[in-house]
C-alpha positions in Angstrom: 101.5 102.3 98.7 104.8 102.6 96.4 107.0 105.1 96.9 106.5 109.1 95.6 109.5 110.6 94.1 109.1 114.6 93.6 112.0 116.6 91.9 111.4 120.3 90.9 113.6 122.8 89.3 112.9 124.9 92.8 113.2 122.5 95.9 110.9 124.9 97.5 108.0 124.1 95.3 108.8 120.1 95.7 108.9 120.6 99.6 105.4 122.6 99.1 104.0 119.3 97.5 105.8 117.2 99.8 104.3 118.7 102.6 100.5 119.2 101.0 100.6 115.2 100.5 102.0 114.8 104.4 99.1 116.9 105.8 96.5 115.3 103.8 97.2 112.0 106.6 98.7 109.8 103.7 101.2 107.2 104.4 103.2 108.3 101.1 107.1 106.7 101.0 107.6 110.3 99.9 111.0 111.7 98.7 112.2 115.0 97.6 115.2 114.9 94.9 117.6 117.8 93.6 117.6 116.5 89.8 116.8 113.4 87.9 120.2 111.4 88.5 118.9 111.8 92.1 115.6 110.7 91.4 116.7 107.2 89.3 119.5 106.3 92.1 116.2 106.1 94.2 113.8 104.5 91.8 116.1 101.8 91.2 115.9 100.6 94.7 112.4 100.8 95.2 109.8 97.9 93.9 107.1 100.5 92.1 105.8 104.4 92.7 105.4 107.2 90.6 107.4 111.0 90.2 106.1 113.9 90.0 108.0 116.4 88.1 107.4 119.6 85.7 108.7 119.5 81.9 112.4 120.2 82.9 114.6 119.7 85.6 118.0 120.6 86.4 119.8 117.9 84.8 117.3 116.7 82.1 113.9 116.6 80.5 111.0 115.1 82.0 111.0 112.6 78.4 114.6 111.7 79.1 114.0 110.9 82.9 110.8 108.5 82.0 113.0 106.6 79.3 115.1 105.8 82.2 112.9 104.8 84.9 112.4 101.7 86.1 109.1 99.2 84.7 106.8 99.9 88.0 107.7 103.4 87.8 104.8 106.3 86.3 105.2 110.0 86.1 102.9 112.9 86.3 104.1 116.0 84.7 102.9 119.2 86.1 102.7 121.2 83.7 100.8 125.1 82.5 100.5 124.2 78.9 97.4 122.4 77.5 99.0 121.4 74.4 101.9 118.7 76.1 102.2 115.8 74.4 103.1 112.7 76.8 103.7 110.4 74.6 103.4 107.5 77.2 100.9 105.1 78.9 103.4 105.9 81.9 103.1 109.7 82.1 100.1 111.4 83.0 99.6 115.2 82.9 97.9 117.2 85.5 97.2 120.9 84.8 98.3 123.7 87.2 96.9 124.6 89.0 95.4 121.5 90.8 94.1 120.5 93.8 96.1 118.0 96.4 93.0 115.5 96.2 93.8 115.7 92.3 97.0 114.8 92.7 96.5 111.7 95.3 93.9 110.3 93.5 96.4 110.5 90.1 98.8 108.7 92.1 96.2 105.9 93.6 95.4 105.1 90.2 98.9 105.1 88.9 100.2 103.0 92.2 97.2 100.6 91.7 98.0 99.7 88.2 101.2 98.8 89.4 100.3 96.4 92.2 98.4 95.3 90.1 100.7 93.7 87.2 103.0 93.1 90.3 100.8 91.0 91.3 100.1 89.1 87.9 103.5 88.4 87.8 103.6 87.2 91.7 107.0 86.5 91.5 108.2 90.0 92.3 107.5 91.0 96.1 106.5 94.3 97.4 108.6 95.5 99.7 107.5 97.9 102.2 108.9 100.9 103.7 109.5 101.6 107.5 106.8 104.1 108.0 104.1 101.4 105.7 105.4 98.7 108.4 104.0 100.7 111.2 101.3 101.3 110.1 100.7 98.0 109.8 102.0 97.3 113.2 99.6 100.0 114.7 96.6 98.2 113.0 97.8 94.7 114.1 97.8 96.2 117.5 94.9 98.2 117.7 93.0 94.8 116.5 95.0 92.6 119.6 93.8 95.3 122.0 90.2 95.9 120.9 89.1 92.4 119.6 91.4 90.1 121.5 93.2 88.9 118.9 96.4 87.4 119.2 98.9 88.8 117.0 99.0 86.1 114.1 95.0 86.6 114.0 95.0 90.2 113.4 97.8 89.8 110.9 95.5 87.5 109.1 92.4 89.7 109.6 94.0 92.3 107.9 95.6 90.4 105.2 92.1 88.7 104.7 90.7 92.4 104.5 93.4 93.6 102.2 92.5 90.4 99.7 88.5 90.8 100.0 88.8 94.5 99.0 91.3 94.1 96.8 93.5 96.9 98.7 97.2 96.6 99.7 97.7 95.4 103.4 99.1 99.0 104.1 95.8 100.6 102.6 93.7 98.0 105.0 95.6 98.8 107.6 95.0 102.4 107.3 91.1 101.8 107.0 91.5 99.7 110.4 93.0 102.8 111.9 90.6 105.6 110.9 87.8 103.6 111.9 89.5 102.4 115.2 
């Protein structure tokens, strides 16, 4: 899965969320910025992933940060007030107050669209992070001890999984786990 940038007026409130999507058992490359600069230093270096934000920031409007995010980058505005206009296909709006399976399942379907024309173009790799790499490491060697796989077999299996269901290899890896 891409990477989940949150930046809040109150950090508290963007830890809060942080922590919500943690306990929920998702491998999120999740990151908490201070203000927008913070938040396009950080979406520059990442392939594709989504912020979640309210209307205004610190430093800047939630308009003015989307007009300077990367292409594989979508926002969700958290937002009070029905009546917000997002203007986008790349913002989404979610109503406060919401439920953490709301907001995961806003940022599969943002995330997905994004593998997605990624992988239209397939010239543009997806880089993983550290924690995505274990789990894929874990899956690879829950499969070598279970099934007696070597470990370019259960590399394969899950690659072959992740194409059949039209998942990531991250996502197939984390299905291997739960039902291991």
């Amino acid at each position: 899965m891409g990477s989940v940038l949150i930046v809040m007026p109150k950090s508290d409130d963007a830890y809060h969320i942080a922590r919500s999507l943690s306990e929920r058992g998702q491998m999120l490359d999740t990151e908490v910025c201070q203000t927008g600069a913070d938040v396009l230093r950080i979406s520059h270096d990442r392939d594709y992933g989504v912020v979640i934000c309210t209307r205004q920031l610190k430093d800047m409007s939630y308009m003015e940060l989307s007009g300077y995010l990367p292409e594989y980058f979508g926002m969700i505005v958290l937002t009070r007030d029905p009546e917000l206009d997002t203007y986008t296909d790349n913002i989404i709006k979610l109503m406060m107050p919401f439920k953490t399976s709301e907001l995961l399942s806003t940022i599969d379907m943002i995330t997905s669209v994004f593998v997605r024309r990624i992988r239209k173009k397939g010239n543009i790799p997806i880089k993983r992070s550290k924690s995505q790499n274990q789990v894929v490491e874990d899956a690879k060697r829950l499969l070598m001890e279970r099934n007696a796989m070597s470990e370019p077999e259960a590399f394969r299996y899950i690659q072959k999984t992740s194409m059949d269901t039209g998942r990531t290899m991250v996502e197939s890896a984390q299905m291997i786990l739960m039902i291991g």
